[in-house]
LUMBATI-656260 format. One line per 3 residues: their letters; for each residue y, z, x of C-alpha. Coordinates in steps of 0.05 Angstrom, whole numbers. Example, Ala and Ser with C-alpha at 12.3 -4.5 7.8 and 13.67 -1.06 7.14 Angstrom:
// residues 2
AS	-90,156,246; -21,143,273 .
This chain:
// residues 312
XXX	-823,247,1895; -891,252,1914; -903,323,1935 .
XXX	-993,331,1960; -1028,396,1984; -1103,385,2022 .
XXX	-1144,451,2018; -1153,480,1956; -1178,549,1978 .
XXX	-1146,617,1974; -1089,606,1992; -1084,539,1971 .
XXX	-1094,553,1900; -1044,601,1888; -984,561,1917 .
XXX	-1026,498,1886; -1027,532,1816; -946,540,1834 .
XXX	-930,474,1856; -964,442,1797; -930,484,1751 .
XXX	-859,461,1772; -881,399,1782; -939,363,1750 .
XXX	-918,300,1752; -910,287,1828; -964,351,1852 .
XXX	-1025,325,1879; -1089,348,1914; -1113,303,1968 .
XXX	-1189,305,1965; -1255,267,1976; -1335,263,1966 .
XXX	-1353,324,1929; -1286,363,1930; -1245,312,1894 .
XXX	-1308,306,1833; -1300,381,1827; -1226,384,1831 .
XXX	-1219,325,1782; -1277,360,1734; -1260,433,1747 .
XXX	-1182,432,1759; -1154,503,1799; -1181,566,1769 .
XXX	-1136,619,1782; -1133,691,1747; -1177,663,1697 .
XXX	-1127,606,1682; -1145,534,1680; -1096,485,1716 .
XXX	-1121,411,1712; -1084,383,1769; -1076,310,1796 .
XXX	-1124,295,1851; -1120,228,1897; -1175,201,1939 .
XXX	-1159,164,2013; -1156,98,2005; -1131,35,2021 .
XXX	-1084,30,1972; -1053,104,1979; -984,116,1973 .
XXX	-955,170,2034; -924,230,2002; -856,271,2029 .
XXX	-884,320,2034; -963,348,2054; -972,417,2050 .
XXX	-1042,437,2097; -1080,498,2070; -1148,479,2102 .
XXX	-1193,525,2144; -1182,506,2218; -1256,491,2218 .
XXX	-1240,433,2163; -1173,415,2193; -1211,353,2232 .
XXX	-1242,328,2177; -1175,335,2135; -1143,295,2194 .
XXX	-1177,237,2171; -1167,251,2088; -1088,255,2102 .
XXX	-1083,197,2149; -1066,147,2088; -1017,195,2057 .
XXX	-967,204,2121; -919,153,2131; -859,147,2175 .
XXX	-828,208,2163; -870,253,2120; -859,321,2122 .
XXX	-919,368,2137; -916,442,2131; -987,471,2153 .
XXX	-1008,540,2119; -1071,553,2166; -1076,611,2211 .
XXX	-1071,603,2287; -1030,579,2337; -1064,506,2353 .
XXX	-1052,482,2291; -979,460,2295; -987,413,2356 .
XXX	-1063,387,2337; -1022,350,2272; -961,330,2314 .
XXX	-1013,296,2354; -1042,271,2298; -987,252,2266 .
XXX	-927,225,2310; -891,188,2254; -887,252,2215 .
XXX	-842,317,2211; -887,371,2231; -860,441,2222 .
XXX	-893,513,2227; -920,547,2164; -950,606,2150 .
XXX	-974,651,2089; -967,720,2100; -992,785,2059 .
XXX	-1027,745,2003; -1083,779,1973; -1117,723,1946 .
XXX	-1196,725,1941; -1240,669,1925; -1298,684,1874 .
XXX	-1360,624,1867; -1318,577,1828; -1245,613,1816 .
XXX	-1190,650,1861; -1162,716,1848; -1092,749,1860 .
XXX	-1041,803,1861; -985,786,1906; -966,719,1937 .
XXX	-938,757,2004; -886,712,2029; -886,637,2053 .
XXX	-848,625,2123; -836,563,2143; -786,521,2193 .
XXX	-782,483,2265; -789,530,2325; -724,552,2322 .
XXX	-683,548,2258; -611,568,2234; -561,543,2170 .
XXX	-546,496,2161; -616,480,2168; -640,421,2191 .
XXX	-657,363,2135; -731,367,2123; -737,444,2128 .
XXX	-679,444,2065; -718,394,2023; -787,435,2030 .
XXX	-736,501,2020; -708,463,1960; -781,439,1935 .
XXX	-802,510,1938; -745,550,1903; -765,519,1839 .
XXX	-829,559,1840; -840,633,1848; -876,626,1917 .
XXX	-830,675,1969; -797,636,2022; -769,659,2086 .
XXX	-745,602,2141; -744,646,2205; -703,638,2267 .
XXX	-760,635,2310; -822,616,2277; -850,597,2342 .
XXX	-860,685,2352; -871,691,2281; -932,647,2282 .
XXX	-953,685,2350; -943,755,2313; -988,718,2250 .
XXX	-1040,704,2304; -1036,780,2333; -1051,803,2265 .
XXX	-1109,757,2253; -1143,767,2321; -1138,844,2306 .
XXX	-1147,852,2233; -1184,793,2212; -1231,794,2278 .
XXX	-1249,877,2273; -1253,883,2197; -1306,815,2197 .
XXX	-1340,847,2256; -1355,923,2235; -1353,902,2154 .
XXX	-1294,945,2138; -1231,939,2086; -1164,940,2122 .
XXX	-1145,1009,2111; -1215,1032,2143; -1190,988,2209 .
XXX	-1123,1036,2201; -1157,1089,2194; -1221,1092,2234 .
XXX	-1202,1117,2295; -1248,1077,2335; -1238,1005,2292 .
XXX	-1156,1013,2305; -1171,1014,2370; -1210,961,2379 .
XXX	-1163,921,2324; -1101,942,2372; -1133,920,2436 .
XXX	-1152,853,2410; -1076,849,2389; -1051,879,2463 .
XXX	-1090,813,2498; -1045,776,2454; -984,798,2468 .
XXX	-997,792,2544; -1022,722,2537; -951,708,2498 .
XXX	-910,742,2547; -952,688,2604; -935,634,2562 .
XXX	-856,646,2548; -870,672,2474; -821,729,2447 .
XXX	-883,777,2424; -875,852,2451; -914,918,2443 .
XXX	-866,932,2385; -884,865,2349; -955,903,2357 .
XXX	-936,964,2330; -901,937,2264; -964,899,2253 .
XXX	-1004,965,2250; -963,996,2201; -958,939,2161 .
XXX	-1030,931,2156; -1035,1014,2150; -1001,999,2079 .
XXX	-1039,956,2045; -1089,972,1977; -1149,1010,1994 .
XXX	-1182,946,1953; -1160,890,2001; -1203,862,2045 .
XXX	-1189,808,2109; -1206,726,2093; -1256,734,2149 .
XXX	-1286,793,2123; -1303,758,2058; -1324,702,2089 .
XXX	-1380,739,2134; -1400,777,2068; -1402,709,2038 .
XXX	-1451,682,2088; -1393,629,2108; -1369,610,2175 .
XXX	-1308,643,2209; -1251,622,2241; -1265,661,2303 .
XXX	-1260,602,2347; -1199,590,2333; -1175,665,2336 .
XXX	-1212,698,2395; -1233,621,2418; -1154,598,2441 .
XXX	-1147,670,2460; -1203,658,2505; -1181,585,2526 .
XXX	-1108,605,2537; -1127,665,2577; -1158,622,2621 .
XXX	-1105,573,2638; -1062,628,2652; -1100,671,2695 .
XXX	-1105,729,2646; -1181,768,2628; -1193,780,2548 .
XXX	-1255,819,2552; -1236,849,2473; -1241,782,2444 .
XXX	-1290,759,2482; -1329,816,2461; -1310,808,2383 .
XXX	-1322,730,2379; -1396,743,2405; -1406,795,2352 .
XXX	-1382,760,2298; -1416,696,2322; -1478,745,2311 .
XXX	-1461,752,2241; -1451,689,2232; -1529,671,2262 .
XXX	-1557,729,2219; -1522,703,2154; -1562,637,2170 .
XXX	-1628,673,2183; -1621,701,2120; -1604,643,2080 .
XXX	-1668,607,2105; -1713,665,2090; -1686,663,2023 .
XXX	-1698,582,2026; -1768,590,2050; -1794,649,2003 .
């Protein structure tokens, strides 16, 4: 079996690190240009561990994998498009790990030979450092077609069966269609407010004025689901805000780092579709439009900086 994973981040390191340890014979990173020479010098770095994986190049002569596990940035998932191409064949399963809600139909289009089910990695903490990642908790991997129930259907068993030989959490949910909606809430409020004010997570709990602004950014959301025939209600809203109320004082948002990294967001792709599908449907998002210009700002100061650094 030939089991690949593209996007060797955060997140992608820690179930990478996983994979590789149950299996290291058929666990592969799909990489190319400067990412597969530092993958293939450097290995995966994780809580000061060394894990020398296997790393393939596209090519010509590429075999296609069972299964392709996505863990890009949405920002990278076009160029990723075009590094997987030679590893899907008729029938390869892919499981995408990226935030948002696009990303599900973008590789379906992509991809119409393939098995393309929902994915998403919730609650881990990982944090990526210059050359290494760092973690405490791997939160829980959910994963599954739109709707899913046992006996489940043939490819989401064989990634469940894949999976249970590492210690990676798994949940297959009933509806993963909400539960990638109520992923998105959490990201448009959290990730979006935290990035934008520079705070940790508990300080957007407990700033009266950033959970505010974090729940109205989620509130747009749940209307634009409840226009579009999603499941996601004021309740789905409220569980998010506790959930996010308990985590360490320590943790920090992945767009939060990456603003304090001088990195690009995913903002387009959070308050961005908001935006788009609030506009197909009729429905005014003025709290997202509001936080994706900010944090657009940040982004345009962070480059301003780096060329006055450049130029001195």
């Amino acid at each position: 079996m030939r089991i690949a994973m593209i996007g060797m981040g955060a997140v992608g390191s820690v179930f990478g690190m996983d994979l590789y340890n149950a299996y290291p014979e058929e666990f592969f990173a799909i990489a190319s240009g400067s990412r597969y020479e530092r993958l293939q010098a450097e290995g995966l770095m994780v809580n000061g561990e060394k894990y020398p994986l296997l790393v393939e190049q596209p090519s010509a002569d590429s075999q296609p994998a069972e299964v392709i596990f996505v863990c890009v940035k949405n920002y990278g998932l076009e160029g990723a498009l075009a590094d997987m191409r030679p590893f899907v064949g008729e029938g390869t399963i892919i499981v995408p790990l990226l935030n948002g809600i696009s990303v599900t139909p973008t590789l379906r289009w992509a991809f119409p030979q393939a098995r393309v089910l929902f994915g998403i990695a919730m609650g881990i903490d990982a944090r990526r450092t210059v050359n290494a990642i760092d973690f405490t908790t791997r939160g829980v991997l959910q994963f599954g077609w739109e709707r899913n129930a046992e006996p489940y259907a043939p490819e989401v068993e064989q990634v469940r069966q894949i999976l249970s030989r590492t210690p990676i959490p798994l949940e297959i949910a009933p509806d993963m269609e909400r539960t990638i909606w109520k992923k998105f809430m959490l990201n448009v409020g959290y990730n979006q407010v935290t990035a934008a004010v520079d705070c940790f997570i508990y300080e957007c709990s407990e700033v009266k004025e950033y959970f505010q602004l974090a729940s109205a950014a989620m509130q747009e959301v749940v209307e634009l689901a409840r226009r579009r025939g999603v499941d996601l209600t004021e309740t789905d809203r409220e569980e998010t805000e506790r959930f996010m109320a308990a985590f360490p004082r320590t943790a920090q948002t992945s767009m939060h780092q990456d603003i304090k990294a001088g990195r690009i967001t995913e903002v387009d792709y959070f308050s961005g579709i908001v935006e788009e599908y609030g506009r197909e449907a009729g429905l005014a998002t003025p709290v997202n439009a509001f936080l994706r210009q900010i944090i657009h700002g940040k982004e345009h100061q962070n480059q301003l900086h780096a060329k006055k650094i450049v130029n001195n």
